[in-house]
N, C-alpha and C positions, 0 to 999 in steps of 0.2 A: 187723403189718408196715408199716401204714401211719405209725405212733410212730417205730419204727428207723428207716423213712428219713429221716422227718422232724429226728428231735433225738438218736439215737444209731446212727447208719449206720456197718456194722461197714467194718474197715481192708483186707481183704484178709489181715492175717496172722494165722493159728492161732498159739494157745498149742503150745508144745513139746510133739509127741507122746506123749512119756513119761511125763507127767503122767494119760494117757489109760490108755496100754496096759499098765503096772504098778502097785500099788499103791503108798501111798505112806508113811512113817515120819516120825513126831516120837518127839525123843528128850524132851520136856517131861512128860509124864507119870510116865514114868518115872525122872526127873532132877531132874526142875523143875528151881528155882534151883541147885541142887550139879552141873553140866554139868562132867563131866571125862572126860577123854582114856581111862582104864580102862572108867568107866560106858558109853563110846560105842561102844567096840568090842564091850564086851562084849553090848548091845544089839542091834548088827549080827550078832554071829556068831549069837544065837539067835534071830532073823530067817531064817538059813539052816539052820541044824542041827536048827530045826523044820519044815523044807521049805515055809517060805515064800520067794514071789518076790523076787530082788533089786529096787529099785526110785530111787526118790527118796527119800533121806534129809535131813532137817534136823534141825539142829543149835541145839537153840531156847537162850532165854536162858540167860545165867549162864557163857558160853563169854568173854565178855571181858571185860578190869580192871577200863574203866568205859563210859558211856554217853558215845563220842564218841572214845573210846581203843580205836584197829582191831586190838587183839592178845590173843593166846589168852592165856587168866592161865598166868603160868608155873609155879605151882606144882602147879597141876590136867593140863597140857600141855607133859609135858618135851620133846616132838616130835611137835606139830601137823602139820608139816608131812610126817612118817613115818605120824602118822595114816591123815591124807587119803589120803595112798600106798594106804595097809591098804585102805581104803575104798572107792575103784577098783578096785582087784586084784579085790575083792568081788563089785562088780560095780555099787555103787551109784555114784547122782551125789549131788551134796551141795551145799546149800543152808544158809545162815547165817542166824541170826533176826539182827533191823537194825531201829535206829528211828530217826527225823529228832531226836530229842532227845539234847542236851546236857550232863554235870553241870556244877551250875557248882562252882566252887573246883576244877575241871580245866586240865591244859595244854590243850584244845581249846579249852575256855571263853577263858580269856588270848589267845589266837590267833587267836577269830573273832572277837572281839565287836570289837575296834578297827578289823575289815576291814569291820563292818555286815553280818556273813552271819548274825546274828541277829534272830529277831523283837521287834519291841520295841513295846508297850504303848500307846495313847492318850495318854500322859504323855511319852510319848518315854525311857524307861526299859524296858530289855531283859525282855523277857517270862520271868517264872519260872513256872512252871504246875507244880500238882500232878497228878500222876498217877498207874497204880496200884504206882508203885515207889517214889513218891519225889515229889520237884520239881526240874525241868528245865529247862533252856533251844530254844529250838525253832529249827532251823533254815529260814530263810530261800528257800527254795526255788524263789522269784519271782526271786530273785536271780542269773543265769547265772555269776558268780562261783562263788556260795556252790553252785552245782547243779554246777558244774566239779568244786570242792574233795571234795564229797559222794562224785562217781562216781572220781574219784581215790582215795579209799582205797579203796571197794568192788573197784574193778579194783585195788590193789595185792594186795587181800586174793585178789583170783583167780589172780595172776601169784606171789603167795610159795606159798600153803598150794595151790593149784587147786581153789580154791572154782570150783562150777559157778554158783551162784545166790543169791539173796536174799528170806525170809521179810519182808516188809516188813511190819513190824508197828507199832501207834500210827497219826499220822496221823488220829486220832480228830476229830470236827469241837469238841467240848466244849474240845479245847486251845488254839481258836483263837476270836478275838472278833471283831465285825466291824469293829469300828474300833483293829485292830492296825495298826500303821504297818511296810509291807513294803515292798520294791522295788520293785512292780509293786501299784497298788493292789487289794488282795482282801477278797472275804468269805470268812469261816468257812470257811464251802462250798468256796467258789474252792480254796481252801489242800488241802483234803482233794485235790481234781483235781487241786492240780499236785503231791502225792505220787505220787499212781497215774500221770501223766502221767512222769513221772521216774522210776519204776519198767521202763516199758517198755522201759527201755535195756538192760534184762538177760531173756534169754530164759526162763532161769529166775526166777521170780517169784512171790508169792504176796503177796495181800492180804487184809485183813478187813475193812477201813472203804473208802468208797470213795462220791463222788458224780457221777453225769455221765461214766460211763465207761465204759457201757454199749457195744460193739461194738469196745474195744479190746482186743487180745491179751492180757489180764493173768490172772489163778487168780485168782480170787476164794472165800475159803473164807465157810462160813455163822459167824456172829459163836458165841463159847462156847456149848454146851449143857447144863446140868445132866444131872448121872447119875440119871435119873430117867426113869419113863413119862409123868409131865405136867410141870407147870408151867415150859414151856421146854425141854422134853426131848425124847425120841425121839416124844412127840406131836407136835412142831412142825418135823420134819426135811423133812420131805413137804412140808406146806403152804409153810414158806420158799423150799424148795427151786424150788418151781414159782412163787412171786412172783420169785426174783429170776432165772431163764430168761425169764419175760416180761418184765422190764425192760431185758433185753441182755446180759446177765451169763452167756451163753452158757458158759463156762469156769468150769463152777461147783465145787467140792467143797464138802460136806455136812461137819459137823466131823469130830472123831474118834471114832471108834469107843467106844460106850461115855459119850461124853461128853465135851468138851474145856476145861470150865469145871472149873479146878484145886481152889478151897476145895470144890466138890461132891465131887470123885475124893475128895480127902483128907477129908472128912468121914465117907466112904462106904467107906474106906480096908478097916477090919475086917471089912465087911460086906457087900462088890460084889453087886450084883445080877448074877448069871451067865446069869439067860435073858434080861438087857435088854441086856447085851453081843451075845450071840447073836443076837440080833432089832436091832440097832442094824446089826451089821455084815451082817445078809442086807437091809436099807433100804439099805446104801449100795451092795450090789454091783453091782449096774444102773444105778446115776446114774453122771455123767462120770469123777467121780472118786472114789478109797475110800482114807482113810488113817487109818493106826494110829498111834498112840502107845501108851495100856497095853499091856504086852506080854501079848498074850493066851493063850500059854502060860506064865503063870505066871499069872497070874489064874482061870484056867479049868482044870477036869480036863481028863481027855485026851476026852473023850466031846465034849463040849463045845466044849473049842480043836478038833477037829478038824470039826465043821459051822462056824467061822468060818473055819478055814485054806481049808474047802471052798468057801467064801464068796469067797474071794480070789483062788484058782485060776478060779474062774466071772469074775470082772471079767476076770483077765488074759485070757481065752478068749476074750471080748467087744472086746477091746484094739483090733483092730483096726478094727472097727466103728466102735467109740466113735472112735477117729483121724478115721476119714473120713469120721461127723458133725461134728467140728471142725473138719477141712476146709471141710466142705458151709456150714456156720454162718459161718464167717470173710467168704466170699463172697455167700452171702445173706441172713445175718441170721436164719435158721429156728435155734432150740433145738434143744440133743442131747435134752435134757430136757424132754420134753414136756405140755402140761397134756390130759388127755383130751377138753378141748372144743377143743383146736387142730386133731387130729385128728378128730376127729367132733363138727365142728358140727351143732347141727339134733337129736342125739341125745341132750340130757338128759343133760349129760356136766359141767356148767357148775360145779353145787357137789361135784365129788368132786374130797377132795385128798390120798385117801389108798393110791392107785393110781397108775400115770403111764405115759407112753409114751417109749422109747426110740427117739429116731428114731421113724419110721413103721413099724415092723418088731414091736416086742417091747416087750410092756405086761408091767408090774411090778405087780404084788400084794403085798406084805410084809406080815408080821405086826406091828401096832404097839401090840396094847392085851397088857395081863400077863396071862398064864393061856390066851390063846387058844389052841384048838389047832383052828381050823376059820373061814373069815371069808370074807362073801359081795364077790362082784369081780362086777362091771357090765362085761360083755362088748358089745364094739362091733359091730355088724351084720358079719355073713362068719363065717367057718369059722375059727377059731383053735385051734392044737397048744399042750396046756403039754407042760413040759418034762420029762413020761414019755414023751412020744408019743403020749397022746392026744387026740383030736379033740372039739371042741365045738363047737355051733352060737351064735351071738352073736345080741345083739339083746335081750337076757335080763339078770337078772341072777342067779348061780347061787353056789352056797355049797361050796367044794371045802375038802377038808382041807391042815391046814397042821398036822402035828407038827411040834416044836422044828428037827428035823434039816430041812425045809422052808423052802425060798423060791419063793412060787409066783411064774411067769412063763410067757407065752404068747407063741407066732410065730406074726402076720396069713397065715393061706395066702392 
């Protein structure tokens, strides 16, 4: 607490409820780069026809011409704008993937570059960067011109199609040097903050790189996961998770379900692990936020999609809670997402990172290693109910079952 005041002292405003108290949809898995008008609907209807909850949907890459060109490719999108319609009716909001880069040999390119709303290089020569699409040109962000021109299309994009939001993606600090020549002189670093800082403008938001931003209202998701139980996978959802709550990043989501690093999915394509789907999405349904992408009825038997649909129903149920820890968080700084030693200092709580506290109210237990069907949870002093009803004494450390269909959790009486 004493860090937050000092160097990341939150604004006073929560993140957009909604992000909270429904789950939420990426069409990228399912899509990836081929994002079209049939693929998206048809994504959403089995969203609900599986009696999942409507929620936030985004709309990830591969929806426009090019990078720096605000329009739906026409031949994938004969009415974008009927879409959107569809999509609201729905019930959902909807959010567009967006990145500060450029192509060049584009009309944008020709357009900004003689205005200086581009970054340009040590040499004084406009900054080309590769990255993982391509090579780009980077928008100038330091620049109140070039940060005008930026929120100008995005609000055109909300005022044609009624886009609600923006997945702001990129912004990585590798695309930037420290001795780029900008408007405003910046480091690396710098550049990454005034993405996120320029993000704030839209309620709807999400980010994944991000420095020094710690207490401002923005989503911040955890960076890709492999589809996998180690190496950067559902092993390391936990422990990120509680580093970046204590950094400030109060407004957190966990990736996607199952895993949100793409060459993984599609490597994995023939062969998905279906109890690490299952066990991915009962880790995320107690954290702030829980979003899908693989559609998990069609990856999953019915046995199976229905303990993570049950998964999902359990977040929304929490919805409102969760709100009014990001409420509570906005104004003083305390995490939804708790580390067990925030809550029980003093009790030997300090290296577990594979349990967590929701708010002060309801500790999380998730199954995170393959094959388990049983895993001992470190109870904090008092009387805690899991969620049969029954009663435990704390202070202990005790070993309860966890079949598949299982997410263990507990309420502090």
């Amino acid at each position: 607490m004493a860090a937050m005041r000092a160097h990341f002292p939150f604004t006073g405003e929560a993140a957009e409820p909604l992000f909270f108290t429904k789950p939420q949809y990426n069409t990228w898995i399912e899509l990836m780069y081929d994002q079209t008008q049939e693929g998206i609907l048809r994504y959403a209807e089995g969203i609900l026809e599986h009696g999942m909850p409507a929620g936030i949907l985004m709309i990830d890459e591969g929806w426009a011409e090019d990078y720096g060109r605000f329009a739906f490719r026409a031949g994938a999108f004969p009415d974008p704008k009927g879409m959107m319609e569809r999509l609201h009716q729905m019930g959902f909001r909807l959010m567009l993937w967006i990145t500060p880069y450029i192509s060049p040999d584009s009309t944008a390119f020709r357009e900004l570059e003689p205005k200086g709303y581009l970054l340009k290089d040590a040499a004084g020569e406009t900054a080309v960067r590769r990255w993982w699409n391509g090579f780009s040109a980077i928008l100038d962000l330091t620049n109140p011109d070039c940060a005008a021109w930026f929120e100008g299309k995005l609000r055109g994009l909300m005022e044609e199609y009624g886009v609600d939001g923006f997945k702001f993606d990129g912004g990585d600090p590798y695309m930037y040097r420290d001795d780029d020549i900008s408007f405003l002189p910046s480091s690396a670093w710098d550049q990454v903050r005034t993405y996120g800082l320029f993000g704030k403008r839209f309620p709807f938001n999400e980010f994944r790189a991000g420095w020094k931003l710690g207490g401002q209202p923005l989503v911040m998701r955890l960076a890709d996961k492999l589809h996998s139980w180690d190496r950067d996978g559902l092993n390391m959802l936990l422990p990120n998770s509680l580093v970046q709550s204590l950094f400030g990043y109060a407004y957190h989501c966990p990736d996607m379900i199952g895993g949100g690093e793409y060459t993984s999915f599609r490597e994995n394509a023939s062969h998905l692990d279906t109890e690490l789907v299952v066990r991915y999405a009962q880790a995320a349904a107690l954290c702030p936020m829980m979003q899908f992408s693989a559609a998990p009825w069609r990856i999953l038997d019915e046995e199976r999609f229905e303990i993570v649909r049950r998964a999902a129903l359990l977040h929304e149920s929490f919805g409102p809670y969760i709100a009014e820890l990001a409420n509570n968080a906005a104004h003083t700084g305390e995490p939804i997402l708790r580390h067990m030693a925030w809550e029980f200092p003093g009790q030997d709580m300090e290296r577990i990172s594979d349990q967590f506290m929701l708010g002060s109210e309801i500790l999380a237990a998730p199954v995170l290693k393959e094959g388990e069907r049983s895993r001992l949870v470190k109870l904090p002093e008092g009387l805690w109910e899991d969620e049969t009803g029954t009663l435990w004494e704390g202070g202990c450390t005790v070993s309860v079952d966890a079949p598949l269909e299982r997410l263990i959790w507990f309420r502090k009486k």
